[in-house]
N, C-alpha and C positions, 0 to 999 in steps of 0.2 A: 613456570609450573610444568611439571612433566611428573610419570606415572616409571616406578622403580617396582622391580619384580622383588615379592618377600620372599618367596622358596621357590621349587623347582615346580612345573606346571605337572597338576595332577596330567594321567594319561590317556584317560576317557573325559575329560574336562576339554569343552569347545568354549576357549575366551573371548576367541572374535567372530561369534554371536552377534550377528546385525551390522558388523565392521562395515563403513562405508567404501574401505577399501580392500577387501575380501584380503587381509591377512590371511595366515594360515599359522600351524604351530612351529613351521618349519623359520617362519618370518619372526617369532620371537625374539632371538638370538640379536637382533638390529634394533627392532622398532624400540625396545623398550631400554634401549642403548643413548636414547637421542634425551638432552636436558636444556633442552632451546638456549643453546648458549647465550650471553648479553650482546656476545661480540662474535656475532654465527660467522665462521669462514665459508660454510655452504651459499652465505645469500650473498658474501663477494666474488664468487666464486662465478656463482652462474651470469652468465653474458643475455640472457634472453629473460633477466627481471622476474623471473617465474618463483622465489621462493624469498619470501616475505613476512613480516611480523604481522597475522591475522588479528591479533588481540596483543596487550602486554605480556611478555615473557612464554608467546606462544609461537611457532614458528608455523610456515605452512608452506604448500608449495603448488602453484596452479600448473594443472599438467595440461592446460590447454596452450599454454607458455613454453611447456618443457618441450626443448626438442629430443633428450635423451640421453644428449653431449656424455653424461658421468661425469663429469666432472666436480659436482658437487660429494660426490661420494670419496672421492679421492682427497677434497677439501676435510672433510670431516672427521674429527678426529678421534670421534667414539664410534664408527662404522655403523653408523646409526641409518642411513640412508640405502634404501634398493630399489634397483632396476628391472623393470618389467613392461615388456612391451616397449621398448624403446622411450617410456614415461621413469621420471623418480619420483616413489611415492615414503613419505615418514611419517611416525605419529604427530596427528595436530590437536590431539584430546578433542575429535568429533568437530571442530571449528565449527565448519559447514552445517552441520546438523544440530546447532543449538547446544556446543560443548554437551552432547548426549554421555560419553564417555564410554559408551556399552559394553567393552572389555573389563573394567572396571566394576559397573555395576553386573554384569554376570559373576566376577569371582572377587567380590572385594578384599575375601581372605588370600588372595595369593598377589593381590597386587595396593602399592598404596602410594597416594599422590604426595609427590615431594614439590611443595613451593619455600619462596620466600618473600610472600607479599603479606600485607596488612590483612587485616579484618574487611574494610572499606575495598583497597581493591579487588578483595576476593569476590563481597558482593557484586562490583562493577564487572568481573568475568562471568558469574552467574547468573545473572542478572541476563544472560544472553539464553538461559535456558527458553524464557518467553519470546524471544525473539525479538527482544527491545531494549533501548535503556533509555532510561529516565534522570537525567544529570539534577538532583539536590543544589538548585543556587541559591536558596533562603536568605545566604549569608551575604550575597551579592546583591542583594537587592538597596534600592537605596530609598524608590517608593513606589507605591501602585498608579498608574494615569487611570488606567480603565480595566474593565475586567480581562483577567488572563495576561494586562499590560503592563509591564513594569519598566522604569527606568532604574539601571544598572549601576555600581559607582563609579563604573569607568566612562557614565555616562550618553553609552549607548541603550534603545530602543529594545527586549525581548519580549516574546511571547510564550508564557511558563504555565505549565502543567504541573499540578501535584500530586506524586501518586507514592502510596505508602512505601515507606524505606522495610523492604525487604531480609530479613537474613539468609544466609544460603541453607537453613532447615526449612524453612518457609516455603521459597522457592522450589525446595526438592519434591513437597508435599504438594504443592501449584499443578508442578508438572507429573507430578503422578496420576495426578485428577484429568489431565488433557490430554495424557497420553491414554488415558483410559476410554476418555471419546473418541479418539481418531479417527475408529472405525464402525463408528455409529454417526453418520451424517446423513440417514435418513430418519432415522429415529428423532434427531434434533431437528428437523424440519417438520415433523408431524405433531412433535407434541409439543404445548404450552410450555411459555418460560415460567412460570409458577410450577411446573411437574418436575421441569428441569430442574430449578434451583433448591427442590426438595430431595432428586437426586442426588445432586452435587453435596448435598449435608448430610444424606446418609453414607456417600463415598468417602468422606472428610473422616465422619464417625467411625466408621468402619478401618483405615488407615491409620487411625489415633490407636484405637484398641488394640489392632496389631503391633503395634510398634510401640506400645506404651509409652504415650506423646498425650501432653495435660496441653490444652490450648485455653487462654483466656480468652473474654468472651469478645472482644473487640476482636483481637485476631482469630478467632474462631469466622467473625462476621464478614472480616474484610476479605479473608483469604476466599471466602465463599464468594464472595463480592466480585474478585478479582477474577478468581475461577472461569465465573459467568461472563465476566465482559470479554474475555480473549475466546470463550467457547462460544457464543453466541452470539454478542455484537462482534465490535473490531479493535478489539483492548481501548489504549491510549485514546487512539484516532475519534474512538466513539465521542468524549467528548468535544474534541475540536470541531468535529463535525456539526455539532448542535449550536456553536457559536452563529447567531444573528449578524454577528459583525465583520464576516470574514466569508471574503469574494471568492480567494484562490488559496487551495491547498497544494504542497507538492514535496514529492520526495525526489532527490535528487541524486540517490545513490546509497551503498550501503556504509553504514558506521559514519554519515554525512547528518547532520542537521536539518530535519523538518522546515520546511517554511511555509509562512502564509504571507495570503494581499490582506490586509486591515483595511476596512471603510474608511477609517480616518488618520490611520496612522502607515498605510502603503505597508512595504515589504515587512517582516519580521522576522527574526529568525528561534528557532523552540528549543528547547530541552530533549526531545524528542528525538532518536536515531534507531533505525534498524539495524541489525545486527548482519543481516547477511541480504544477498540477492534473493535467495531461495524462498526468504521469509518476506518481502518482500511482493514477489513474485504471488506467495500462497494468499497475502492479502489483498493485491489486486481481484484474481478469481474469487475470490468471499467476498468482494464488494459488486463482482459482474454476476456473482452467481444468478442472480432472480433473472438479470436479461439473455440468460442462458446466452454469454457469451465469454470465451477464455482465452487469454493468451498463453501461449503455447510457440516453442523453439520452429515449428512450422508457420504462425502467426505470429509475428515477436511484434505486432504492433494491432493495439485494441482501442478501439472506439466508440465508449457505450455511454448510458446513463444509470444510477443510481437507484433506490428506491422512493428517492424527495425529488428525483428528476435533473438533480445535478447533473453537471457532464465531466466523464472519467477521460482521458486518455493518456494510455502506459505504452511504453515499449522496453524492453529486451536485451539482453545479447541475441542478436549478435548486431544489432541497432546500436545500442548505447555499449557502452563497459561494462554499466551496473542496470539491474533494471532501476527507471521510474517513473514518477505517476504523477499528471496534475488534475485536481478533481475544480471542477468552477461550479462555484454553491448560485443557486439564484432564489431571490427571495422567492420566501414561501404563502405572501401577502404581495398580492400584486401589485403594484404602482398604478395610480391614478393619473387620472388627465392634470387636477391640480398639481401631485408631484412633479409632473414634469417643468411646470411652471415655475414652482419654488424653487425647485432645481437650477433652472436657469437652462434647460435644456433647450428646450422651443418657448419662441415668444407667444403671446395671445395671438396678434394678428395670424402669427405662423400656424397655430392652430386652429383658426377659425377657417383658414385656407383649405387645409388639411381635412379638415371635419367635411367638407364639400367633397372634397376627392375620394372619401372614404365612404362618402354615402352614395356615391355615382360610382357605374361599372371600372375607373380608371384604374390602370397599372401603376400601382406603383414600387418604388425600389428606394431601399435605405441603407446609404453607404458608409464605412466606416472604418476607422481600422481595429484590430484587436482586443477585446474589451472598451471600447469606446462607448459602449451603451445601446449596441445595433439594435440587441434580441427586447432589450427592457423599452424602447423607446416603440419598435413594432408591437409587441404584446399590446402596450397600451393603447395606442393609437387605434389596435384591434378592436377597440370598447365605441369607437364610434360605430361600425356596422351592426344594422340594425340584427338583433338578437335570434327572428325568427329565420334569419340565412344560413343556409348550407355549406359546412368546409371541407375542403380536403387537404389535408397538411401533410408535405412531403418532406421526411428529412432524414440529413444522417445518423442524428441523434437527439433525442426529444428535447426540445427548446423552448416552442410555444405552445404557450399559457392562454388560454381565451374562455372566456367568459358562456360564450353558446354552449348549446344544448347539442345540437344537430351537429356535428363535426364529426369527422372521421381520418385516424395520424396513419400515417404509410412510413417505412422505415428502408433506407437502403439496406442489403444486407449481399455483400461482396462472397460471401463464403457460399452463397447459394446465388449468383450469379444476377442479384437483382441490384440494379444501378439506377442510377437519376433518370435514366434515360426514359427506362421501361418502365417507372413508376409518374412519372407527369403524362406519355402515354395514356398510362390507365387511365386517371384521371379524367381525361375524355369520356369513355364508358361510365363515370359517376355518377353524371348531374351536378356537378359542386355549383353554387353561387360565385365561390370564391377559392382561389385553388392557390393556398400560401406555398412558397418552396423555399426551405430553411436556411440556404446559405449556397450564393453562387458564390464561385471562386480560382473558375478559369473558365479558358475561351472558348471548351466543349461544353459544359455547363452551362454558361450564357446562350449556347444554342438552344437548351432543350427549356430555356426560359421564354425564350423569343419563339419559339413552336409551340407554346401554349398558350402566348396572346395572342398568336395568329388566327388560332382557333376560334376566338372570342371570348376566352376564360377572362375574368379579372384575376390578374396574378398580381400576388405581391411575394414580395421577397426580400433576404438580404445580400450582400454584395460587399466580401473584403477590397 
C-alpha cells in the first residue's frame, strides 16, 4: 500500500501537516515515489537491519538503526528515499502514529492511496488506527474449556477475546471521536462516565450529519461502546483485566501476542497485539496514571500498582527492544486460613504453630521463590494478629492486604530519593505494634530488616 500523487500540489497547500517526519514540498518529489516494493532492494541493501516491513506491504526504516551509509538510496529504484542528517527517512503511511496518514487526510483531493490487498487485510492495516488488533479465530476454535478458554484444532490451549469486526469506515469514525479527546484529559477526569458517553453520542451524531453517514442501531451502539472503552478504560485489556482467573498479564513487545498465567490452565497465549511501542508505552502511563507515576526514555523502567492494587511493572527502550509490561492481578477476596488448608499450602499442625508466633512479638520471614504464593500466604496468616494492633507497612509496591483498622502503607519512592532504608527508619518514630516490610531481596535490604528487630519492632516480611 502506498499513497500516488493525483495532480500537481496546490502552492499555498501545506500537505505534511502534522508529518512525523517534518517533510516539506521540496521532499514531494521522493516520498511519494516510494510503492513498498514486494521485493524492496532498500531492506537488502542496508547492512545495519534498520529498514524493514512495519505492517504487510508497508516498508519502514528505524533511524535509530540508520547509520546514514545511503546506500539504500542508491538501492532504490523509484528515488524514493532521502538523506538528512546523516538519517534515511521514506514514506511509512504514518506506521508509528497509528497509520494516521496526515498528508492524506489534509488533501485527499490531491492524493490517493494505491493498494492491492483484500477487504480483510485492509481491515487488519486499519485496524492499527486503535492501536490494536484483535485476530478473528472463531473458525479455529474446536471448543470452549473455560471462560475466555478454548482449545484450538491444532490442538493447542488459547485465550480469545471478542471484539466487533470492524470496517475501515467504522474505524475512521472511532478515531475521529479520539482524536477529538486528546486533548481534553482533564475534562475526562473530572467528569462522570455517564456525561461522557453522552458526549461521545452527540460527537457520533454530529459526524454522521456532516458526512451524511446512516448508522444502524447496533453499530450506532457498539461504536459508542468502543469509543468509551479505548477513551476511558483501557480498550481490549479492560476486559482481560476483570478476569478472576488470571494471575499474570504481559505484553511482550510490539505486533507480539498478549499473554496470560491462567489459575488452572498456566500460560496462554491471546488474540490480542499492539500495534507499535509508542502505543504501548501510552497504555502503560493510563494504567500508572492515578499512582502518578510514568515511564519516561529518562525512567525506562516503572514499578507501580493499579487501581484494584495489582502490581505493574514496564520497561522501555532503551532496556528492552520493545516496550513491555507485566501486571500480577491478586485476588480481590482475600484468602482464608481454611484456604490455605484446602490448598494444601500449610498443614494444620503448621498453622497452629504459626498462630502462636503470630500472636507473640516474634519475627517472622516467608521465603519463596517468584509467584510461589509468598504475598497470599503472609496476607493471610496476617488475620491471626489480633485486630486492635498497629501497622506500619513498608513497600515498593502495594501488596498487603490486611484486615485491621489501624494501619498505616509507606511506599519507597526512588525519584524523590526515599528508599528502604529511610522508610523502616521512620518506622521507629511510629509506634507500630508490627512493622511488615514487603519484600527483601538483597544483602543491603536484609540489613535494614535486621535493624528494625534490633530495635524491638515485631517485623515480618517477605524474602526471594
Amino acid at each position: 500500500m502506498y499513497l500516488k500523487k493525483t495532480e500537481d500540489f496546490i502552492k499555498d497547500t501545506d500537505v505534511f501537516l502534522n508529518c512525523p517526519y517534518n517533510f516539506t514540498k521540496k521532499d514531494s518529489s521522493c516520498v511519494f515515489n516510494c510503492t513498498n516494493c514486494k521485493d524492496a532492494p532498500c531492506i537488502k541493501a542496508c547492512k545495519k537491519n534498520a529498514i524493514y516491513y512495519v505492517s504487510k506491504g508497508v516498508i519502514a526504516i528505524d533511524t535509530d538503526k540508520c547509520d546514514g551509509c545511503g546506500e539504500c538510496l542508491k538501492a532504490c529504484p523509484h528515488n524514493a528515499i532521502i538523506l538528512r542528517k546523516n538519517k534515511a527517512y521514506k514514506c511509512d503511511l504514518c506506521a508509528l502514529s497509528s497509520f494516521s496518514m496526515f498528508c492524506y487526510k489534509n488533501n485527499p483531493a490531491l492524493l490517493k492511496i494505491m493498494d492491492e490487498f483484500t477487504d480483510d487485510e485492509k481491515k487488519y492495516i486499519l485496524n492499527r488506527y486503535l492501536g490494536y488488533i484483535v485476530v478473528d479465530l472463531k473458525k479455529e476454535i474446536l471448543r470452549n474449556i473455560s471462560k475466555n478458554v478454548f482449545e484450538m484444532k491444532d490442538s493447542s490451549k488459547r485465550y480469545l477475546i471478542f471484539h466487533q469486526n470492524l470496517s475501515i469506515q467504522e474505524i475512521e469514525v472511532i478515531n475521529f471521536i479520539l482524536d477529538s479527546y486528546k486533548t481534553r484529559t482533564e475534562y475526562i477526569e473530572k467528569v462522570s462516565t455517564e456525561r461522557i458517553k453522552e458526549d461521545i453520542e452527540k460527537e457520533l451524531i454530529d459526524y454522521c450529519y456532516v458526512n451524511n453517514i446512516e448508522l444502524e442501531e447496533d453499530q450506532f451502539n457498539y461504536i459508542i461502546d468502543i469509543s468509551f472503552n479505548n477513551l476511558y478504560n483501557y480498550g481490549p485489556l479492560t476486559e482481560i483485566l476483570k478476569d478472576p482467573y488470571l494471575e499474570e498479564i504481559v505484553i511482550i513487545g510490539e505486533g507480539k501476542p498478549l499473554y496470560v498465567y491462567h489459575k488452572y490452565y498456566g500460560w496462554l497465549e491471546s488474540n490480542l497485539s499492539y500495534s507499535s511501542s509508542q502505543v504501548i508505552r501510552d497504555l502503560i502511563n493510563k494504567l500508572s496514571w492515578h499512582s502518578n507515576k510514568y515511564i519516561t526514555l529518562k525512567n525506562p523502567i516503572l514499578d507501580t500498582y493499579l487501581k484494584d492494587n495489582s502490581r505493574l511493572n514496564a520497561v522501555i527502550n532503551p532496556i528492552t527492544e520493545s516496550a513491555c509490561l507485566t501486571i500480577r492481578k491478586f485476588s480481590q477476596k482475600p484468602f482464608t486460613i481454611k484456604d490455605l488448608i484446602s490448598f494444601n499450602t500449610v498443614s494444620k499442625e503448621a498453622l497452629v504453630f504459626l498462630s502462636l508466633c503470630f500472636l507473640t512479638d516474634s519475627n517472622i520471614i516467608v521465603v519463596g521463590n517468584t509467584g510461589s504464593g509468598k504475598t497470599t500466604t503472609l496476607n493471610t496468616l496476617l488475620s491471626f494478629v489480633p485486630l486492635d494492633e498497629r501497622f506500619v507497612v513498608v513497600e515498593e509496591v502495594r501488596e498487603i492486604n490486611i484486615p485491621h483498622k489501624h494501619k498505616v502503607f509507606t511506599l519507597v519512592n526512588p525519584e524523590i530519593g526515599i528508599n528502604l532504608e529511610s522508610l523502616v527508619i521512620n518506622t521507629l518514630r511510629m509506634r507500630p505494634d508490627r512493622v511488615v516490610i514487603g519484600e527483601i531481596r538483597s544483602r543491603e535490604e536484609s540489613k535494614y530488616l535486621i535493624e528494625s528487630m534490633l530495635c524491638g519492632q515485631a517485623a515480618l516480611c517477605k524474602m526471594s
